[in-house]
C-alpha positions as CSV (number, residue, x, y, z in Angstrom):
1,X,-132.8,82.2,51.7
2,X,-130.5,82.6,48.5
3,X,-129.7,85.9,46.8
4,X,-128.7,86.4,43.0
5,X,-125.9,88.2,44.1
6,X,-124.2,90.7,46.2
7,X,-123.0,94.4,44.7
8,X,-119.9,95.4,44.2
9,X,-117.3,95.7,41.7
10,X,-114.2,93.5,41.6
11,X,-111.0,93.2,39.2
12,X,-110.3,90.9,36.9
13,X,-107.5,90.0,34.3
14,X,-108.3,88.3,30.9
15,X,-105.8,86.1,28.7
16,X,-104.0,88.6,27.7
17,X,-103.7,89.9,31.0
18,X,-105.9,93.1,30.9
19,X,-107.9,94.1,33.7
20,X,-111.3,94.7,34.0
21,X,-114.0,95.9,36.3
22,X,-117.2,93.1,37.4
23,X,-120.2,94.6,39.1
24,X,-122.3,92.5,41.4
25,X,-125.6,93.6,41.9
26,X,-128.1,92.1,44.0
27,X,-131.2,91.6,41.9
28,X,-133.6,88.9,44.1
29,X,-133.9,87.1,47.0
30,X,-135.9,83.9,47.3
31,X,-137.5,83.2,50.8
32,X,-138.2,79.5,52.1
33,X,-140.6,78.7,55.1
34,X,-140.2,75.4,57.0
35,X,-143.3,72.9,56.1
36,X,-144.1,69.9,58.3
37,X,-141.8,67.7,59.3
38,X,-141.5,64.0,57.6
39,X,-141.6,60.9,58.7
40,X,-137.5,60.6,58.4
41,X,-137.5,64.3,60.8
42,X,-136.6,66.3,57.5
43,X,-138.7,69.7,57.2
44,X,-140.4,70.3,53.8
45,X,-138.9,74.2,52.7
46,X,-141.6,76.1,51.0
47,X,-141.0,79.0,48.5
48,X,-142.6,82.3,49.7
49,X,-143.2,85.9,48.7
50,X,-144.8,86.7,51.6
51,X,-143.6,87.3,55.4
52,X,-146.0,89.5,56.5
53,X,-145.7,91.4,59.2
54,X,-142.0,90.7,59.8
55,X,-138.8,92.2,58.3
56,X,-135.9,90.6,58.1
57,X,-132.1,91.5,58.5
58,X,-129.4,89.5,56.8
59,X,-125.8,89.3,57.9
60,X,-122.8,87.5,57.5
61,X,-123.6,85.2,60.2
62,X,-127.0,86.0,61.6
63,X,-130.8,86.3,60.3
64,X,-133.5,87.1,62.3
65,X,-136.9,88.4,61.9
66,X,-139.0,91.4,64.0
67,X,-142.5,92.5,63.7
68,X,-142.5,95.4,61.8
69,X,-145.4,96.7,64.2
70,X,-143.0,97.5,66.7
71,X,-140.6,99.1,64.8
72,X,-141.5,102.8,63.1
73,X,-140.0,103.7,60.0
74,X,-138.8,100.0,58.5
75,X,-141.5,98.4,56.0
76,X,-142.6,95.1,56.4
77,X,-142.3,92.1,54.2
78,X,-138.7,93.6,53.6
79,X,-135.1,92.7,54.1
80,X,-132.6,94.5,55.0
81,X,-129.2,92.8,54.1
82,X,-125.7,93.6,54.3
83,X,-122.9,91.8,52.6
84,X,-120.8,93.3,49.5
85,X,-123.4,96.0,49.8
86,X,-125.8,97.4,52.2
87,X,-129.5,97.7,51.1
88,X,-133.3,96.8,51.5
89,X,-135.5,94.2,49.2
90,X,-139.1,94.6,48.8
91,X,-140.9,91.0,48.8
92,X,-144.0,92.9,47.8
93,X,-142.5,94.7,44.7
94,X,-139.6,92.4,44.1
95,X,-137.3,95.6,44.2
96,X,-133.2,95.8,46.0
97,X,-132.5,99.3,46.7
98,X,-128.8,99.6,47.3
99,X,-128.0,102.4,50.2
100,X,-125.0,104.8,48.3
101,X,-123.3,107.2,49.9
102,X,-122.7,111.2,48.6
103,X,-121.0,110.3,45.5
104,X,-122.9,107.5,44.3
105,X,-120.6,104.4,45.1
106,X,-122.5,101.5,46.9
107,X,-121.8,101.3,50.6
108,X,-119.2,99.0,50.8
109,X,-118.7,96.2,53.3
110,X,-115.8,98.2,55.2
111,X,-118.0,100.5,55.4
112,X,-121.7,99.1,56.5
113,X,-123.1,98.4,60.3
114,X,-123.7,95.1,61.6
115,X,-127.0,94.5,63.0
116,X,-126.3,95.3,66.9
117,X,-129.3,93.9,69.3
118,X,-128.8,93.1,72.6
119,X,-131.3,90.0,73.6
């Protein structure tokens, strides 16, 4: 799985030592299936648009994938990510929407849940 790039802003100073503001924004992510394995045991990854069913929630250290079926209210072929940001990406449409709070500013990562399931 690789992203463009996670939102939010961060400071900067140039050569003559002024600061400025970068934004991140997340733009894409790009989804890779396991093919068959080769004769030397390394799997073959596969580009994909397409997960069907499932949704996926990215972390800092986990990923994992549930059948949207079960779950009411989340789309599937989706991902829901957090990171720099907090947001959802549409495989279908190839759209990130970025969650914001009341006054507009991304939800930072002090600020966003980590995906809590208990197995």
């Amino acid at each position: 799985m690789d992203s463009d790039s996670d939102s939010d802003t961060d400071l900067e100073k140039d050569d003559e030592n002024e600061v400025s503001t970068l934004k991140h924004v997340t733009k894409k992510f790009m989804v890779y299936r396991a093919g068959d394995q080769s004769c030397d045991y390394n799997k073959t990854m596969i580009y994909t648009e397409d997960i069907g069913d499932l949704y996926m929630f990215l972390g800092h250290s986990q990923a994992f994938c549930v059948p949207a079926s079960t779950s009411p209210g989340l789309k599937p072929n989706c991902i829901y990510f957090v990171g720099r940001n907090f947001g959802v990406y549409d495989l279908t449409t190839k759209t990130c929407t970025t969650f914001h709070k009341d006054d507009e500013c991304p939800v930072t990562r002090i600020e966003f849940p980590y995906w809590q399931f208990s197995l």
